[in-house]
Backbone as a ProteinNet text record, in pm:
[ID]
protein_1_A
[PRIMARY]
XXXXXXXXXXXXXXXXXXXXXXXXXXXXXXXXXXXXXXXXXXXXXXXXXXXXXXXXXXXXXXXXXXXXXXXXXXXXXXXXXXXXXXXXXXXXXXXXXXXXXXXXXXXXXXXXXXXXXXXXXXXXXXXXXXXXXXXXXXXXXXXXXXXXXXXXXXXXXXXXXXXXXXXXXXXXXXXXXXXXXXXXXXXXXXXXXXXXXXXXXXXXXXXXXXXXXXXXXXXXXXXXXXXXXXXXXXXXXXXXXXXXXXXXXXXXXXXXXXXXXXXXXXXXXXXXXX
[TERTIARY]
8099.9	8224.9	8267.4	8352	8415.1	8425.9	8518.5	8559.2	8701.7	8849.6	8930.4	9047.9	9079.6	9108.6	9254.2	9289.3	9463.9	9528.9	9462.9	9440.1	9565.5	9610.8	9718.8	9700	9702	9670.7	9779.4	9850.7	9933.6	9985.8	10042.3	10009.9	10180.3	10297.1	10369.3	10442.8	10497.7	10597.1	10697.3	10712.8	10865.6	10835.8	10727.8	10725.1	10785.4	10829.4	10970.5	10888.3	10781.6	10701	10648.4	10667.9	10627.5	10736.5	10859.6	10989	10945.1	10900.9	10859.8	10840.5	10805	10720.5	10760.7	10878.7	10926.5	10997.5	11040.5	11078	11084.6	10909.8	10935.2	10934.1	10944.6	11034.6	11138.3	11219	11365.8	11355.2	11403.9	11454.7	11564.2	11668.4	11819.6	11792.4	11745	11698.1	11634.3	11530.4	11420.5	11463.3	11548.8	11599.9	11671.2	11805.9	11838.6	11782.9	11705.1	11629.2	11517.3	11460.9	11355.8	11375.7	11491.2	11516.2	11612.3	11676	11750.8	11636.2	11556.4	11445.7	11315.5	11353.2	11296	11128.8	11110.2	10951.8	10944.4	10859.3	10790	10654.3	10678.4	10504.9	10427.8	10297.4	10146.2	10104.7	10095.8	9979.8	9912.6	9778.4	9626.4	9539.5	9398.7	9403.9	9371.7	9311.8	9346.9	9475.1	9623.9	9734.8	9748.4	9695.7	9697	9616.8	9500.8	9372.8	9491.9	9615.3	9614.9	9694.8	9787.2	9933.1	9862.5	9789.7	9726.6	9649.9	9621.5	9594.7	9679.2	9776	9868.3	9967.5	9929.9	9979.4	10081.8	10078.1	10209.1	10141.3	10232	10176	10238	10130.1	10143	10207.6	10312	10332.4	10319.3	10243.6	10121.6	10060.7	9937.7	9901.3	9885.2	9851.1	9904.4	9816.4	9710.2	9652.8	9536	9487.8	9406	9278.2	9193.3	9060.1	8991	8961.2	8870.7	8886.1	8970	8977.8	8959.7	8968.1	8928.1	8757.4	8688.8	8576.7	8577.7	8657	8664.5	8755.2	8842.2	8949.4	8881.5	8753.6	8741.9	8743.5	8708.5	8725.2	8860.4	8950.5	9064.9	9157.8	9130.8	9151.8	9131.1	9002.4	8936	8984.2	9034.1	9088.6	9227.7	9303.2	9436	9426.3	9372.7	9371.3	9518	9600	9741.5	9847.5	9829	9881.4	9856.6	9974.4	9942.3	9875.1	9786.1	9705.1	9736	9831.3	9841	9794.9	9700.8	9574	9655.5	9641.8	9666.1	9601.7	9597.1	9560.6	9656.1	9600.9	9678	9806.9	9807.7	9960.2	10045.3	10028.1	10127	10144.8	10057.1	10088.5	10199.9	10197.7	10231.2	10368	10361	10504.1	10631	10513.2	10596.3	10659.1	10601.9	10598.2	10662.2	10621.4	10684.5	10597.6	10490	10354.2	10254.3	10126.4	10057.9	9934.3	9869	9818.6	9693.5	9706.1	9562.6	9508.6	9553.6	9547.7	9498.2	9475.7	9440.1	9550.7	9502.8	9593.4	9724.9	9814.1	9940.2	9940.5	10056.9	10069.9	10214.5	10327.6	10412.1	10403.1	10453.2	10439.2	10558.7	10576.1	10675.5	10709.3	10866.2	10847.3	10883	10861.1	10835.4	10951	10944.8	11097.4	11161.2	11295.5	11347.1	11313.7	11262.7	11225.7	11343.3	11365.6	11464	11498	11602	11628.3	11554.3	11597.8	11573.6	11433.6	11365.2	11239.6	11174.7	11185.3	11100.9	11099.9	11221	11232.1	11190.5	11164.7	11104.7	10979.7	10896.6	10746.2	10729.4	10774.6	10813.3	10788.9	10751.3	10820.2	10805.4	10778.5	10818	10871.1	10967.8	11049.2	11081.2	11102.9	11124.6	11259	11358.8	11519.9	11492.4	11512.2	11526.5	11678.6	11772.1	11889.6	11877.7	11950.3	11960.2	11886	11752.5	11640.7	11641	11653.1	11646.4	11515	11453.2	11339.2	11213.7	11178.4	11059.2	10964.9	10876.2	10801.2	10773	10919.3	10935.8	10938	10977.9	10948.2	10823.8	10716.2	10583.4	10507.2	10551.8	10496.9	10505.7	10676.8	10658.4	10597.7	10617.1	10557	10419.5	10303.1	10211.3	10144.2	10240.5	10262.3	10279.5	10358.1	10359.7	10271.2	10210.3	10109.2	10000.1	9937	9871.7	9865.8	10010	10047.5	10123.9	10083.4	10116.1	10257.1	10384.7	10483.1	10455.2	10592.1	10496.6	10627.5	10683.9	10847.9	10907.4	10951.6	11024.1	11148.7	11292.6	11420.4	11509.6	11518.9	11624.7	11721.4	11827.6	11977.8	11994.2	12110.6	12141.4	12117.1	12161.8	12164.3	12027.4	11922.1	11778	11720.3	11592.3	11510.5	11432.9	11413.1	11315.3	11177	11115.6	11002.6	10897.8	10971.9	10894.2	10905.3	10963.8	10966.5	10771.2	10745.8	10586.8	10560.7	10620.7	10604.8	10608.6	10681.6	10697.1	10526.2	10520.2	10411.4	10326.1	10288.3	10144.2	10134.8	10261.5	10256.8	10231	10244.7	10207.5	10043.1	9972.9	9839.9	9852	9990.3	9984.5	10022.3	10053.3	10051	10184.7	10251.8	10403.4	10425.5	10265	10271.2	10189.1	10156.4	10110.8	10212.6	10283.8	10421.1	10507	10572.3	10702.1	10811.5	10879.2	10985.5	11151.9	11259.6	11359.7	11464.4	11539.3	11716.2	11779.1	11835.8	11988.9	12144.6	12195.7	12284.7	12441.2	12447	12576.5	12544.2	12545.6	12517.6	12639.5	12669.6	12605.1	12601.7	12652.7	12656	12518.1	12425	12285.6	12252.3	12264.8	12230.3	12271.3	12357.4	12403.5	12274.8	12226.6	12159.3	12022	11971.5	11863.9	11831.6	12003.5	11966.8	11996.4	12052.5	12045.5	11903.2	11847.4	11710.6	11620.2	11632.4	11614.4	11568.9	11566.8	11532.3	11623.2	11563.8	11592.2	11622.3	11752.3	11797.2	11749.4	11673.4	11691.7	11689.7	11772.8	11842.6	11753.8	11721.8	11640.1	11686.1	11762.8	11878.6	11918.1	11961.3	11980.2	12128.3	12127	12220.6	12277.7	12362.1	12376.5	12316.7	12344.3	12290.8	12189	12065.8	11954.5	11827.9	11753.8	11604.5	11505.7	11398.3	11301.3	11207.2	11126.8	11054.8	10927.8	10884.3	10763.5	10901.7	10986.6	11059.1	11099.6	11109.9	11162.6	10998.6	10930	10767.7	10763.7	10751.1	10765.6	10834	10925.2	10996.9	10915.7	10849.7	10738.2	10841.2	10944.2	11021.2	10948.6	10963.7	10879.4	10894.1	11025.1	11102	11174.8	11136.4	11177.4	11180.7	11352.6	11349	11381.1	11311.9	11358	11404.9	11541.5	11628.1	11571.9	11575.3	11533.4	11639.7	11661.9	11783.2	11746.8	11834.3	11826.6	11794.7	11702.9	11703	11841.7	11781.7	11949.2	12003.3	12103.4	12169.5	12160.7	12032.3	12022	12096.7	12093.1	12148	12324.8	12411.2	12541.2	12617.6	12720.6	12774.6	12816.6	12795.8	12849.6	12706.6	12586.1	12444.2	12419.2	12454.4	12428.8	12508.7	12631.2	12691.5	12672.5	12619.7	12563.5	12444.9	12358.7	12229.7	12224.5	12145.4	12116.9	12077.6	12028.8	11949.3	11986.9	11978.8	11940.4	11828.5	11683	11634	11555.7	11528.3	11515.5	11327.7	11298.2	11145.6	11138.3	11123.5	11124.6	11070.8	11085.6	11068.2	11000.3	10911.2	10914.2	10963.7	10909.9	10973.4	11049.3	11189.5	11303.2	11335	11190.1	11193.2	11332.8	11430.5	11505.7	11464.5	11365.8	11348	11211.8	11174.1	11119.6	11127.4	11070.8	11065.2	11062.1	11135.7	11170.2	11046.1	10957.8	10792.7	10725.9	10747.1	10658.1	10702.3	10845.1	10921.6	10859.3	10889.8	10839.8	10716.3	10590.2	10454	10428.1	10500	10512.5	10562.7	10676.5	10755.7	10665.4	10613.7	10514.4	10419.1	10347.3	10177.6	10254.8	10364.4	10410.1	10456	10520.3	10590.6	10471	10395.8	10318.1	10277.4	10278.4	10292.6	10087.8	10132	9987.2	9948.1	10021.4	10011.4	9961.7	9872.2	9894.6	9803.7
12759.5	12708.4	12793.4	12704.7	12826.1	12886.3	13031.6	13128.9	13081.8	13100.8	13060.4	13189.9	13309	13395.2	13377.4	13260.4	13230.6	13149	13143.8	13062.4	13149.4	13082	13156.8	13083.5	13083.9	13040.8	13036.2	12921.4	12906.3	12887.1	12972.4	13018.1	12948.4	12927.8	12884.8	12777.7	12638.2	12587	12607.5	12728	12795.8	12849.4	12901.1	12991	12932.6	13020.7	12996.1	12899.6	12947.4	12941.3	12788.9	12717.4	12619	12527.8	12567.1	12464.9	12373.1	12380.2	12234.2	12119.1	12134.2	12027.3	12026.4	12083.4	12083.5	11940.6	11838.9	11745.4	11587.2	11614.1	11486.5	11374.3	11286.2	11170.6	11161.4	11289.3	11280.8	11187.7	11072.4	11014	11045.4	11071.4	11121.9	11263	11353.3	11497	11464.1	11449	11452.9	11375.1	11282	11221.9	11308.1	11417.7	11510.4	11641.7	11680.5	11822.8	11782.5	11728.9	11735.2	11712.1	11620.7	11633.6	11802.2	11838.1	11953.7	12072	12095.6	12179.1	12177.7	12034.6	12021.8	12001.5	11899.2	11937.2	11796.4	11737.9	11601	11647.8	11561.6	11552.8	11465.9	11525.5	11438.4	11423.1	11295.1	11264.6	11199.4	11311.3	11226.2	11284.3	11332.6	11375.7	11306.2	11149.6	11029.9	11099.5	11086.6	11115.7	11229.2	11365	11475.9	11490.7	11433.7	11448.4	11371.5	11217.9	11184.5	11240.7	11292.2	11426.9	11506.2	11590.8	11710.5	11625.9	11523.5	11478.5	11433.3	11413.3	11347.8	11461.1	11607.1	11726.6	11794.2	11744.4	11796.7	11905.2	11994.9	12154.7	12143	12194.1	12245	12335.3	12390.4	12439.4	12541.2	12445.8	12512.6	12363.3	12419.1	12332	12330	12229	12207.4	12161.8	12140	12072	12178.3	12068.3	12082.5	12132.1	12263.9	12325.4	12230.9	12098.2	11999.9	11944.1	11942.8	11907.9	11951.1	12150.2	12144.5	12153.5	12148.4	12129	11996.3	11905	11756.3	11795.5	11940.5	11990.4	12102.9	12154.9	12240.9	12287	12186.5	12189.9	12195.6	12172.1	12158.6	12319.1	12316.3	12461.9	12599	12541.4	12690.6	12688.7	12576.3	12573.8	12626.6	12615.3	12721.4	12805.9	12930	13044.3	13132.1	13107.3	13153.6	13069.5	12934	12878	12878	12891.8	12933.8	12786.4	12822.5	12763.6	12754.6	12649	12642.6	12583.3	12604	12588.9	12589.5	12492.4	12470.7	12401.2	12409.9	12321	12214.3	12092	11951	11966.8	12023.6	12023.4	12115.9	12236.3	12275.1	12209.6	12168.3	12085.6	11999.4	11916.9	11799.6	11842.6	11931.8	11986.2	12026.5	12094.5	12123.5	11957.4	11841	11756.4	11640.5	11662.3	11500.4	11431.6	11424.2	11286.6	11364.6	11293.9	11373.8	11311.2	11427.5	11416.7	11346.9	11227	11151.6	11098.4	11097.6	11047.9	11180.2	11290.7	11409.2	11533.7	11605.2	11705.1	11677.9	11763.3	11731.3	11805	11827.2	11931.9	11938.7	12027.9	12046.2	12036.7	11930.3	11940	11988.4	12028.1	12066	11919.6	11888.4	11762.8	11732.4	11645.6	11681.1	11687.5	11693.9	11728.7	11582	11586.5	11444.8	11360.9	11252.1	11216.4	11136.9	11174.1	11136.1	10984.6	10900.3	10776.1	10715.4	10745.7	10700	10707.5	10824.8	10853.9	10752.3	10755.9	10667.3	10491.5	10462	10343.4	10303.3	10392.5	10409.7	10369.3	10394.5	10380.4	10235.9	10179	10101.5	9950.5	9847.2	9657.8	9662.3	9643.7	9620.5	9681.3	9669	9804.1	9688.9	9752.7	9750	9767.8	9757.6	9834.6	9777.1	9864.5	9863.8	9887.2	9803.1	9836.8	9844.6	9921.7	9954	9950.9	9924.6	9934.7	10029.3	9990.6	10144.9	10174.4	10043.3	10025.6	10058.3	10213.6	10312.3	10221.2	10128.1	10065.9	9917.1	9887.6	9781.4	9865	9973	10084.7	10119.8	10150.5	10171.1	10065.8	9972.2	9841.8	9792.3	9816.3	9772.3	9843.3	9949.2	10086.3	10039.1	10001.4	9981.8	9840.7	9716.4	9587.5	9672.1	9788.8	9807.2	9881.1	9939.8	9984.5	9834.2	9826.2	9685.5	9630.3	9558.9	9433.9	9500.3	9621.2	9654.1	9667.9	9680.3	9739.2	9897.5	9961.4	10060.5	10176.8	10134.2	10218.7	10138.5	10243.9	10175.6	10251.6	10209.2	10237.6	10231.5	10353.9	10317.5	10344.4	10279.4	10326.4	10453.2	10477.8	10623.3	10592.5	10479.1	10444.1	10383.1	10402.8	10338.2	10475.9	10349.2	10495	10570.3	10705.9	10791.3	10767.7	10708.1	10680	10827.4	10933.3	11018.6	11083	10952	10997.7	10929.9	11022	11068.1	10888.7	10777.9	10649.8	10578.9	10586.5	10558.5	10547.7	10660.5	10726.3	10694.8	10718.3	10605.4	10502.1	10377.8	10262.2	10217.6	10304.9	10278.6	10305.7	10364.8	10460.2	10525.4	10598.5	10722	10645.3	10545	10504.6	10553.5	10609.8	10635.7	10762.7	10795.8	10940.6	10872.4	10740.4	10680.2	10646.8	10562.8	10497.8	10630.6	10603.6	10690.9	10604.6	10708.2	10651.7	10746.7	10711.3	10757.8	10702	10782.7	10761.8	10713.2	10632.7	10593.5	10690.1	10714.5	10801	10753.5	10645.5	10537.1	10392.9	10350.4	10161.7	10126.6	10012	9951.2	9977.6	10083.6	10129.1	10128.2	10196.6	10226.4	10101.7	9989.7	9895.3	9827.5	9914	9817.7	9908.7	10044.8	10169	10105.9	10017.7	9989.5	9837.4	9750.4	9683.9	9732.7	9848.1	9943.7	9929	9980.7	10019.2	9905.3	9771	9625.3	9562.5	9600.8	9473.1	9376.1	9291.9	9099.8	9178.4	9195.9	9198	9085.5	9066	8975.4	8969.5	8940	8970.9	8824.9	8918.9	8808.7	8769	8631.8	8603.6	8441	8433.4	8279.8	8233.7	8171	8131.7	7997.2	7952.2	7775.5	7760	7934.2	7898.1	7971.3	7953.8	8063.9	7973.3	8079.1	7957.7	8027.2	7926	7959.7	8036	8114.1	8257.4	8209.6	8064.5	8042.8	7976.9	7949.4	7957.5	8107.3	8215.6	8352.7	8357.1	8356.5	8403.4	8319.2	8204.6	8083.7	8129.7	8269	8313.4	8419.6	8504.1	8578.1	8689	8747.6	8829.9	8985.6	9038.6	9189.1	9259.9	9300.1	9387.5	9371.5	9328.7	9294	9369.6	9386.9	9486	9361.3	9333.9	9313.5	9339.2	9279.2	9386.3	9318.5	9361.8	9349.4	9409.5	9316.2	9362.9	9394.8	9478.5	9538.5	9410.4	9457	9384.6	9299.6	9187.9	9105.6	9063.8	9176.4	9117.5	9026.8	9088.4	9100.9	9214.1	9126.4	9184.8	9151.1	9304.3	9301.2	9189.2	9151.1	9041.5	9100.7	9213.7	9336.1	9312.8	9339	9349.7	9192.9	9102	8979.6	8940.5	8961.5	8910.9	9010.6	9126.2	9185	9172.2	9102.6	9072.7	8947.1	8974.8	8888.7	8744	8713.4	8611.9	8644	8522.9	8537.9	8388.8	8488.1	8406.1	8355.4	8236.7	8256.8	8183.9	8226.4	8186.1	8083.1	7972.2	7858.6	7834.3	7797.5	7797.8	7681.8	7630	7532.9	7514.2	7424.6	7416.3	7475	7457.6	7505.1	7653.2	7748.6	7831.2	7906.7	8004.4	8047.9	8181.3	8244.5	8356.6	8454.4	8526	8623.8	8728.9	8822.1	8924.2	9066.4	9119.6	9211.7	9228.2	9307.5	9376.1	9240.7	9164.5	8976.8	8973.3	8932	8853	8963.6	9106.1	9181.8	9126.9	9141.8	9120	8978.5	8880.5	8714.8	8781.3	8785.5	8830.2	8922.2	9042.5	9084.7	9059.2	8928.7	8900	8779.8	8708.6	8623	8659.7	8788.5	8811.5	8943.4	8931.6	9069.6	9011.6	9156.8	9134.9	9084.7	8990.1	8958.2	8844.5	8774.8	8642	8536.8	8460.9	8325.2	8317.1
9031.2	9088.8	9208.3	9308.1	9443	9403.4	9477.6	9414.2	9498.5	9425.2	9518.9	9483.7	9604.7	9553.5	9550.2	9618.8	9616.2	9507.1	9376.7	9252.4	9226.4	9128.6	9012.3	8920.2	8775.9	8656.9	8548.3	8581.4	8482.9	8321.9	8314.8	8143.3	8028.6	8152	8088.2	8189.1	8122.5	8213.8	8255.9	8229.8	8293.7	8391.2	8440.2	8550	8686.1	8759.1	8851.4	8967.8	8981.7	9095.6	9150	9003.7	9055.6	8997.8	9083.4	9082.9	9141.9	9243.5	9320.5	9262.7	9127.4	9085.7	8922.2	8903.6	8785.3	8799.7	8695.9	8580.1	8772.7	8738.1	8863.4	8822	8718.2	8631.1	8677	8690.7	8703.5	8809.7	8838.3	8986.6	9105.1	8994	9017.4	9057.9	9055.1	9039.4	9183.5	9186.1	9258.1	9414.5	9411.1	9551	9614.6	9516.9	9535.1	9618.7	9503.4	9525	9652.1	9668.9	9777	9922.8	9944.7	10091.7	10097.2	10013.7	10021.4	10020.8	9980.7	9995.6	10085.7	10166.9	10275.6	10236	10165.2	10067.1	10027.5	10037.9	9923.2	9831.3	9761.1	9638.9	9739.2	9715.1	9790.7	9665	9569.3	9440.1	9482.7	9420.4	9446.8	9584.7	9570.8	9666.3	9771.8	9765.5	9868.7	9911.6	9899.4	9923.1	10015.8	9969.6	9994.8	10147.9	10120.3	10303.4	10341.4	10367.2	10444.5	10492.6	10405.8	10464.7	10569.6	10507	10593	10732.6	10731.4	10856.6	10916.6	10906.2	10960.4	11030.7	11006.9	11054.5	10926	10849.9	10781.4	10663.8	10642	10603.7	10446.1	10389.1	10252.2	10229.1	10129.6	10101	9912.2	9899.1	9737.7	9702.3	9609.7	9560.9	9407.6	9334.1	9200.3	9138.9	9006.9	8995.2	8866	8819.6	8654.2	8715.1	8648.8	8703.3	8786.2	8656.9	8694	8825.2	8968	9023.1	9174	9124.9	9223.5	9326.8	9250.5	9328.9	9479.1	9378.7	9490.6	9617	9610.6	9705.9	9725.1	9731.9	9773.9	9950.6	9989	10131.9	10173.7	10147.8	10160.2	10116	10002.6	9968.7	10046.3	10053.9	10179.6	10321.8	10379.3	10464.5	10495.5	10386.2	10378.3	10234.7	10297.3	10182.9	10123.8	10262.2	10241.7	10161.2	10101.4	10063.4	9893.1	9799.3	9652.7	9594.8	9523.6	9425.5	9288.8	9217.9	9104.2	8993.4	8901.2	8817.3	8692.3	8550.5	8470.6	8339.4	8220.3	8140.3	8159.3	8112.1	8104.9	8043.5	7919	7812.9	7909.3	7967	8087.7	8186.5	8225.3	8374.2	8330.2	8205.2	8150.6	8144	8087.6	8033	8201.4	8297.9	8392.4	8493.5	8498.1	8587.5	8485.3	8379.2	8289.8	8265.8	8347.1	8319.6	8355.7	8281.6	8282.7	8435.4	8494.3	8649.4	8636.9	8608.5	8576.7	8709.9	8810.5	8999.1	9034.7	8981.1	9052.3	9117.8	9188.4	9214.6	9292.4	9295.8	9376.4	9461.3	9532.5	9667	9675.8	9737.1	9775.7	9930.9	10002.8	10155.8	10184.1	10310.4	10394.3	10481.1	10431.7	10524.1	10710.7	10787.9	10906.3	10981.2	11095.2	11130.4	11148.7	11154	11207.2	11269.4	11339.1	11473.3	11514.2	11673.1	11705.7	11792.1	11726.1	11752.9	11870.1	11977.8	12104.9	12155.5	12096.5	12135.3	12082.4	11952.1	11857.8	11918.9	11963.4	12006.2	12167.4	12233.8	12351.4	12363.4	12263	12235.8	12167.8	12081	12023.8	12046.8	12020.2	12066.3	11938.6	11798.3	11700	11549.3	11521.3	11441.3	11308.7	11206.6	11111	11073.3	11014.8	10951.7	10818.4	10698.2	10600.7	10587.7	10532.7	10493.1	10349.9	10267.6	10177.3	10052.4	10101.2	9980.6	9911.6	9766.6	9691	9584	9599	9507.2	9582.9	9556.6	9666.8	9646.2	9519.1	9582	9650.3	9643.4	9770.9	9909.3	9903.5	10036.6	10072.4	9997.7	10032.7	10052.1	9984.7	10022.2	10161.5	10190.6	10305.5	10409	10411.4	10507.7	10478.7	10376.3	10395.1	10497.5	10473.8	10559.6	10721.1	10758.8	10855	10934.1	10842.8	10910.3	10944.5	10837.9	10847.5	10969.5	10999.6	11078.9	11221.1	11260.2	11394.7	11429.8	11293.7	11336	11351.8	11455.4	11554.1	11513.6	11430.1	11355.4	11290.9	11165.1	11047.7	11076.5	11023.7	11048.5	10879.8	10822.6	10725.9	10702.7	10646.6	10646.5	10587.5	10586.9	10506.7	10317.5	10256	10149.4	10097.6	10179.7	10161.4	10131.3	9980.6	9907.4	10027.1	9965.5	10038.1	10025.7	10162.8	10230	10149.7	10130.2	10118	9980.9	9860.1	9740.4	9685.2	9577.2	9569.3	9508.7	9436.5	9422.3	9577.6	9650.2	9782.7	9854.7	9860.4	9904	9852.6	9748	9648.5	9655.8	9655.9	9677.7	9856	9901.4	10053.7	10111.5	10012.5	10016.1	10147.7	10120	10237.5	10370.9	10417.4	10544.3	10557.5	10459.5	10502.4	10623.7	10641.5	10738.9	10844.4	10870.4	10969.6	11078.8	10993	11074.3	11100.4	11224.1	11260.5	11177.6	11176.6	11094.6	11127.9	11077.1	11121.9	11024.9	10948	10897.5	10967	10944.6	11060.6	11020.4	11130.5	11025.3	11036	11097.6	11090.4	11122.4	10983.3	10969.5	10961.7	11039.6	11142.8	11260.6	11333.7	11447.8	11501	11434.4	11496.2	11465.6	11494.5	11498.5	11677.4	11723.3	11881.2	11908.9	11876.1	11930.2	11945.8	11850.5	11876.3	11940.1	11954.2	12095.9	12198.7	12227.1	12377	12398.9	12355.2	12363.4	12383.4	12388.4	12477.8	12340.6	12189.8	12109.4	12099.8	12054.5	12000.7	11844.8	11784.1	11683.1	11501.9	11435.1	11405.1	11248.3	11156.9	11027.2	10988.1	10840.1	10799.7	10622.4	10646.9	10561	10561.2	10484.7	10438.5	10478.1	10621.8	10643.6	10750.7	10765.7	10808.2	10990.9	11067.8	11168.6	11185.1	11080.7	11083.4	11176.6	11244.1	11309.5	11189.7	11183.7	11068.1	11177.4	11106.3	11116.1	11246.3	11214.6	11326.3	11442.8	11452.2	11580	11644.1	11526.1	11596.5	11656.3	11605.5	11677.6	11809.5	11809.7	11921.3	12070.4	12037	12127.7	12241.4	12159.3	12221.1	12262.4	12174.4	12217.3	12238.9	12356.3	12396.9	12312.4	12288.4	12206.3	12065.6	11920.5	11840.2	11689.3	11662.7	11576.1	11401.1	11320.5	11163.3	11106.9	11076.9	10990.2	10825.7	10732.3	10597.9	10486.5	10408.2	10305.1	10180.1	10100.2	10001	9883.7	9778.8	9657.3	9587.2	9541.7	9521.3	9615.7	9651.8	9764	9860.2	9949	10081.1	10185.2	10292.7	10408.1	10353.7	10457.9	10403.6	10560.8	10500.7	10581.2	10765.9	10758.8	10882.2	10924.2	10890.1	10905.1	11041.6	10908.6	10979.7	11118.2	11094.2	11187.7	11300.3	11307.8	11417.6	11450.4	11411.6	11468.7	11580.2	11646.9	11758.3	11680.3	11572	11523.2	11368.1	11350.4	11152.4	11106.6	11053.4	11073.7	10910.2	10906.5	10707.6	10742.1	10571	10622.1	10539.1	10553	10452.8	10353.9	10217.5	10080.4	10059.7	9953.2	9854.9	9709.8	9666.7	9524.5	9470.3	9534.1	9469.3	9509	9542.1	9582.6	9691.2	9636.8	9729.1	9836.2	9752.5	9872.7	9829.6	9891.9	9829.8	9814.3	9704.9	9720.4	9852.3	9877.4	9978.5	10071.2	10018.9	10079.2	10046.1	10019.9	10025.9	10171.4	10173.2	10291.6	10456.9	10412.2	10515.8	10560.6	10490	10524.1	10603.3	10521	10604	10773.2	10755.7	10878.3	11013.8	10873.7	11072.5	11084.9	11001.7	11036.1	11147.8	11140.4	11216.4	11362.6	11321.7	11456.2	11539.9	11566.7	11590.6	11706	11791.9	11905	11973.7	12094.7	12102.8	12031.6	11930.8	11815.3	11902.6	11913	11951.4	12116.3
[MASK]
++++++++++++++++++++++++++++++++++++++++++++++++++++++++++++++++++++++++++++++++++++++++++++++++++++++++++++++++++++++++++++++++++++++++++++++++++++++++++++++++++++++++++++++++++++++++++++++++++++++++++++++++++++++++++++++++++++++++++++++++++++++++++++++++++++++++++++++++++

């Protein structure tokens, strides 16, 4: 086996050291603690190569003997970074579930990116308003990578893109896409038609155009707004969008699912279509 001299060998689940990754079940805990400590979980080491390629820095790693041979390259590449090695019943005990996807990681998460920049580069954007269900979030972040949206946008009250379900359900594309918080809804909403998009709320309503007329338009610049589970979009949302546009149903059918409706929406609207 390597020899890996930055190993530590964990003997109890209390040890301080690997708070990072103490009671990650918790949901409530964990939405908390991780943007405040400036850190996300990478599960799996699919997960883990795409972080580290994507530039973003480890800050320890976590994970059952058996695993690391498949990380050895990875390992040897940052020797300064702690190595935490465990039997299964500790690991189990420190995280809540047990690591059957493979090793974890503590990343350092990236810096902010800032509004204007992000939208500069940009013709097709994403807004997540108030999604709180991470894997309707990775889902969609995965649709966006996919389908050539080029930035995702979420409210202040939308799940974290960079909670470790988020992130699995996206297979990592969540470090593909740029992405950005909004930090006053609805305001950052005139912010990103400054910036020359076609606004367009996607919602069930009497003066809505259906989804192959918003495409039909060939708009340069076009941002999706997308609403929270249940709900939808909030009545402030809509009535500030440039458009409200619904995608038409059958059989009785009223709508779809959040990361469904997304994926329809940018294989339709993508730029270059037609």
């Amino acid at each position: 086996m390597t020899d890996f001299p930055h190993l530590v060998h964990l003997d109890s689940a209390d040890d301080p050291r690997v708070a990072d990754y103490a009671r990650l079940t918790d949901v409530k805990l964990r939405r908390k603690l991780e943007p405040e400590r400036g850190m996300y979980i990478a599960e799996s080491s699919k997960v883990l190569r795409r972080a580290l390629a994507a530039g973003h820095r480890p800050r320890s790693f976590f994970m059952a003997e058996k695993w690391l041979e498949d990380l050895a390259d990875v390992l040897a590449e940052h020797p300064e970074v702690p190595l935490y090695v465990g039997e299964d019943e500790v690991l189990t005990q420190i995280t809540g579930f047990h690591l059957h996807r493979g090793a974890l990681a503590a990343m350092q998460r990236p810096e902010p990116v800032d509004l204007e920049q992000l939208l500069a580069s940009a013709r097709r954007v994403a807004v997540l308003e108030d999604i709180v269900d991470h894997t309707n979030v990775g889902a969609i972040f995965r649709s966006a990578a996919a389908l050539d949206v080029d930035a995702v946008l979420v409210t202040p009250r939308c799940a974290d893109p960079l909670y470790r379900r988020s992130i699995r359900v996206s297979m990592g594309t969540v470090f593909q896409v740029p992405w950005a918080r909004l930090e006053h809804w609805t305001a950052d909403l005139q912010r990103v038609k400054d910036a020359g998009f076609t606004t367009a709320a996607l919602a069930l309503s009497d003066d809505s155009i259906t989804l192959e007329e918003l495409s039909a338009r060939r708009d340069e610049k076009l941002a999706l707004v997308l609403g929270t589970e249940g709900d939808g979009l909030s009545a402030a949302t809509v009535h500030h969008a440039d458009l409200v546009v619904r995608i038409p149903m059958s059989h009785g059918v009223d709508s779809l699912n959040v990361a469904a409706a997304s994926a329809v929406a940018f294989w339709e609207t993508r730029p270059g279509r037609g």
